[in-house]
C-alpha angles and dihedrals in degrees: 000000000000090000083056097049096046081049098053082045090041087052098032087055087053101060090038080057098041098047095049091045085059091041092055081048095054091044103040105099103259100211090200106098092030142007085020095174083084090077102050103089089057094058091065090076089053101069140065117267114229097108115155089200131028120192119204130191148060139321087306098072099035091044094040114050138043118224083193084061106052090047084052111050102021108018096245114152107208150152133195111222080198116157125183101271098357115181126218086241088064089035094054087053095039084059088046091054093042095057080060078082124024143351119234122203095238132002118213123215139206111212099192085098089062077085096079129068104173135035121293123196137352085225098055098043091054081054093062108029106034085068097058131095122251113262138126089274091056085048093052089042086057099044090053092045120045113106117233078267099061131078126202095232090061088058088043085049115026093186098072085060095039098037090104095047091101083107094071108034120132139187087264092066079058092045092050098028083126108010139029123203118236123281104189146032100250096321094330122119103204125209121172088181122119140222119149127245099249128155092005097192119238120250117266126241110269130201096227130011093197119119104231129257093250102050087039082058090050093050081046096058095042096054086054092036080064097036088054090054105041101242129132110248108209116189120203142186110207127219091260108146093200147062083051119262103215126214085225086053093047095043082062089046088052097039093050097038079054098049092047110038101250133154109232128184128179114198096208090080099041094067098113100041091053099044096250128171122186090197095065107006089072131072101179100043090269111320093107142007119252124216091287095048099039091053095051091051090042085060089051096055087041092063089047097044088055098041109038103024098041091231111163137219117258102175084116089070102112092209096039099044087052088051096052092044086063088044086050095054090053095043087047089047100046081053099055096045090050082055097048085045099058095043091052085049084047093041093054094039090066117107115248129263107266112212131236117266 
C-alpha cells in the first residue's frame, strides 16, 4: 500500500510538473512572428562550434555584418552572438559562455554599449538573457543586469513574469509552443528594405563624456578574458549615423585599444573606403545597414580579418563548406522573398489608373 501511494504522488507530481512546464511554453514571448531579435542568442546552441571569429554586441553588429559574406568571399567561418541593446556587462558573459564551447580565433566587439554604465530595461534584458543557457555566466549576467524592478526568481521561473501575458496570446505562441523557426543567418538579421539616411539629427551636449567605471571594468576583462585564452580581441565601431558617436567617446576607444594592444576599426571613417551610401545602403535613415550595406562593410572586415589577422581560408574544408552551401540556399532564398516582398507592397501602393473622360 505505501509503494502505491509514493507511485499516485509520484504520478500526481509529475502532471503538476508537466502542466506548469506547457503553461510557462504558452506564456514565454515567442520572438518568431515579431520582435524576432529576441530569439537570436538561443541559435547559437543550435549550431556546431567551430567559429574562427565570434562578434558580440548589439544591433550593430547583428544588423550590420554578414557572416555569409565573409565564408564566400574569404572562407571565415563566424557567428554574432548581437542582442537589441545589449550591454558590455551581457556581452562580457555572453563571450564567457561562449568559451564553454568553443574558442574562436579571434572575437569581434561593438563599443556603442560603452555608453552605458548602469542597467537598461527590463525588455531588453529578457532579449538577451532569456536565450541563453543556464550557467554560472547566465546566473552573473542576470545578476548585473536586473533593474531595481526586476527579481531573480522571475528570470529562474518565467512564468511568474509572464503569468498575466493571456491577453496577448496568438495563434503563433500554439505554432511554436515547441519549436521556433530561424531568424538569422548565423546571428545576422537581414533587411533589403530602403529608407534613406536624411536630416540625421546632431548629437546633443552632454555633462560628462566619460564611459563609466562599471562598463570601463567590463572592456578590461574582456580584453584579459581574451588574452587568457589566446585569443585576438578586435574592437569595432560600426557605420551607424545615430545614436551619436562622439569624438570624446573615440579618443577612449583609441586610447584603450592603444594601451592595450588592440586592433580597433571604426567603420565611420571608413565610408568611403567600404562603398557605403547612406542613400540606399540603409533601410531605417541610418540606424542600420540594410543587405546592401551590410555586404559591402562585411568585405571590408574580410579583407582585414585575412590580412591583418592571418586567418585562413578554409573553403577547402569538405564538412564546412557543405554546411555553408546549405547556409548559403537559405541566405539566397530569404533574399529573394524580401525582394519579392517589397515589389508586391510596391505593386499594391501605386495609385490607381484613372480613366480617360
Amino acid at each position: 500500500m505505501k509503494k502505491k501511494k509514493w507511485v499516485r504522488w509520484a504520478v500526481s507530481a509529475g502532471i503538476v510538473l508537466g502542466s506548469l512546464y506547457l503553461l510557462q511554453r504558452l506564456l514565454l514571448p515567442k520572438y518568431a512572428a515579431d520582435v524576432i531579435e529576441g530569439a537570436l542568442i538561443a541559435e547559437y546552441y543550435d549550431e556546431e562550434k567551430d567559429h574562427d571569429v565570434v562578434f558580440i554586441g548589439d544591433c550593430e553588429v547583428y544588423e550590420n555584418f554578414s557572416p555569409q559574406v565573409l565564408w564566400d568571399e574569404y572562407g571565415i567561418n563566424s557567428y554574432i552572438r548581437g542582442s537589441a541593446q545589449q550591454l558590455i556587462w551581457q556581452s562580457y558573459y555572453l563571450l564567457e559562455d561562449t568559451l564553454r564551447y568553443e574558442k574562436p580565433d579571434v572575437v569581434i566587439f561593438n563599443v556603442l554599449s560603452l555608453k552605458y554604465n548602469e542597467p537598461q530595461k527590463e525588455a531588453y534584458n529578457r532579449m538577451t538573457l532569456e536565450g541563453m543557457e543556464w550557467s554560472l555566466s547566465k546566473v552573473n549576467a542576470i545578476r548585473a543586469s536586473m533593474t531595481e524592478e526586476e527579481n531573480f526568481l522571475d528570470y529562474v521561473f518565467p512564468i511568474l513574469r509572464y503569468h498575466s501575458r493571456w491577453s496577448e496570446l496568438s495563434g503563433a505562441d500554439l505554432d511554436y509552443l515547441f519549436d521556433t523557426p530561424k531568424v538569422s543567418h548565423n546571428g545576422y538579421y537581414m533587411r533589403v528594405d530602403v529608407k534613406p539616411a536624411e536630416n540625421v539629427p546632431p548629437g546633443r551636449v552632454l555633462g560628462d563624456y566619460e564611459f563609466g567605471e562599471n562598463a570601463r571594468s567590463y572592456l578590461d576583462k574582456m580584453a584579459q578574458l581574451c588574452r587568457e585564452n589566446d585569443i585576438e580581441l578586435v574592437l569595432i565601431k560600426a557605420p551607424s549615423l545615430y545614436p551619436y558617436w562622439y569624438d570624446e567617446w573615440e579618443e577612449q576607444v583609441e586610447r584603450f585599444a592603444e594601451e592595450n594592444g588592440l586592433r580597433y576599426l571604426n567603420f565611420l571613417e571608413l565610408v568611403e573606403e567600404t562603398d557605403l551610401d547612406f542613400s540606399t545602403d540603409t533601410y531605417d535613415a541610418g540606424l542600420h545597414l540594410n543587405l546592401s550595406g551590410a555586404e559591402k562593410v562585411t568585405r571590408y572586415l574580410g579583407r582585414f580579418l585575412r590580412e591583418q589577422c592571418g586567418l585562413e581560408d578554409r573553403r577547402g574544408e569538405e564538412h564546412l563548406a557543405r554546411r555553408w552551401e546549405e547556409k548559403g540556399t537559405a541566405y539566397s532564398r530569404d533574399r529573394d522573398e524580401q525582394y519579392r516582398a517589397l515589389e508586391l507592397k510596391a505593386g499594391t501602393d501605386q495609385p490607381e489608373k484613372q480613366e480617360d473622360s
